[in-house]
N, C-alpha and C positions, 0 to 999 in steps of 0.2 A: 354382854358388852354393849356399852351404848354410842351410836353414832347418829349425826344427824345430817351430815353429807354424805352423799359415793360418787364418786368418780364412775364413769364409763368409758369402754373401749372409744377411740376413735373412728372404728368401725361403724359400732354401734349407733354415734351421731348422726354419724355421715346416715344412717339407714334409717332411722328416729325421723331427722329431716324430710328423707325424702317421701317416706308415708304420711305424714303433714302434708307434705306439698299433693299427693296423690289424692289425701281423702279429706282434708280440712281440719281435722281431727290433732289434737295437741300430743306433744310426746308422751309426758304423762300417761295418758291415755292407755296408747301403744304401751310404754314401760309397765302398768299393770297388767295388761294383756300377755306381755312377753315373759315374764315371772309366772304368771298360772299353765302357760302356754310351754315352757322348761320347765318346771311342777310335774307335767304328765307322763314326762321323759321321764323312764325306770332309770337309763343311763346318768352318772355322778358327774356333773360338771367340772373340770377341772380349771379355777382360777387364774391359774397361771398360762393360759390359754390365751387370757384377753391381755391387753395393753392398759393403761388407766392416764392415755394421753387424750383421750377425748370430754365433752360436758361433765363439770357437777352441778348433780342434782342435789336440794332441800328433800332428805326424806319424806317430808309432809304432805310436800309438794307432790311427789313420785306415788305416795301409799295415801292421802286424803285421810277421811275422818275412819278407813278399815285401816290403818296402820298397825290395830291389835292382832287384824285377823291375818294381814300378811306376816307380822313376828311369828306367829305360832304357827302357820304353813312353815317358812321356813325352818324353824326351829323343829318341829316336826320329822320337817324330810330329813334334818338333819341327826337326829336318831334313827331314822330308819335306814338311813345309807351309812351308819357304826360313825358318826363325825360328833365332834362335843359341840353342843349345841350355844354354847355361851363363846368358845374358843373360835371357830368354823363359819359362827353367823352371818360376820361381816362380811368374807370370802365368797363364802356359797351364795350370797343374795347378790353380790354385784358378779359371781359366774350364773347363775341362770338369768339374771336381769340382760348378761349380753348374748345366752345364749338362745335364750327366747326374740331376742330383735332379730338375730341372724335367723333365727326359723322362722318366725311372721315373713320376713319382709318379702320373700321370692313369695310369697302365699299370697300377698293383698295387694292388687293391681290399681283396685277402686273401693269405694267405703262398702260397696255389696260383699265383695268377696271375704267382708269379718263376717259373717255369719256363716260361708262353709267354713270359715278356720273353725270355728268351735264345733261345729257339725260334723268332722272329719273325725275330731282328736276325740270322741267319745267313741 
């Protein structure tokens, strides 16, 4: 399936924001972090979870010049949690894209505290 928009919770914005505002640091940024970061969770995100009344992002924008490497993570996970990986794509990346903002955000107070976020979750 191909897309080149996604929609986010309104949650999510709101939380996107405000670690910009905390660390300087652009959404983006945060949104690849928040995907690898819901990536390490065994736990299946479930879609229907989030809202899709908040920012859309330009995939490009969101995933940069690893756009490859994040299709094939997801697509990945999504064999490995029994989901069709062409069917399920689009779902599953904008459920861990908000599931992963909701995890960072209580985590990063200031732009120091990204480096226990990765430090912890290994």
């Amino acid at each position: 399936m191909k897309f080149n928009r996604i929609r986010i919770s309104k949650g999510a914005t709101v939380r996107l924001q405000q670690l910009k505002g905390r660390t300087g640091l652009t959404p983006n940024i945060f949104a690849r972090m928040a995907i690898c970061y819901s990536l390490n969770d065994p736990q299946i995100p479930d879609p229907s979870e989030y809202d899709e009344e908040g920012q859309e992002l330009n995939r490009y924008t969101l995933t940069g010049e690893w756009d490859s490497f994040f299709i094939a993570l997801m697509k990945e996970r999504c064999v490995k949690d029994g989901l069709n990986p062409e069917e399920d794509l689009v779902p599953q990346f904008r459920a861990h894209l908000n599931r992963g903002v909701y995890s960072i955000f209580s985590r990063i107070k200031n732009l120091g505290d990204i480096k226990n976020l990765f430090t912890e979750a290994n």
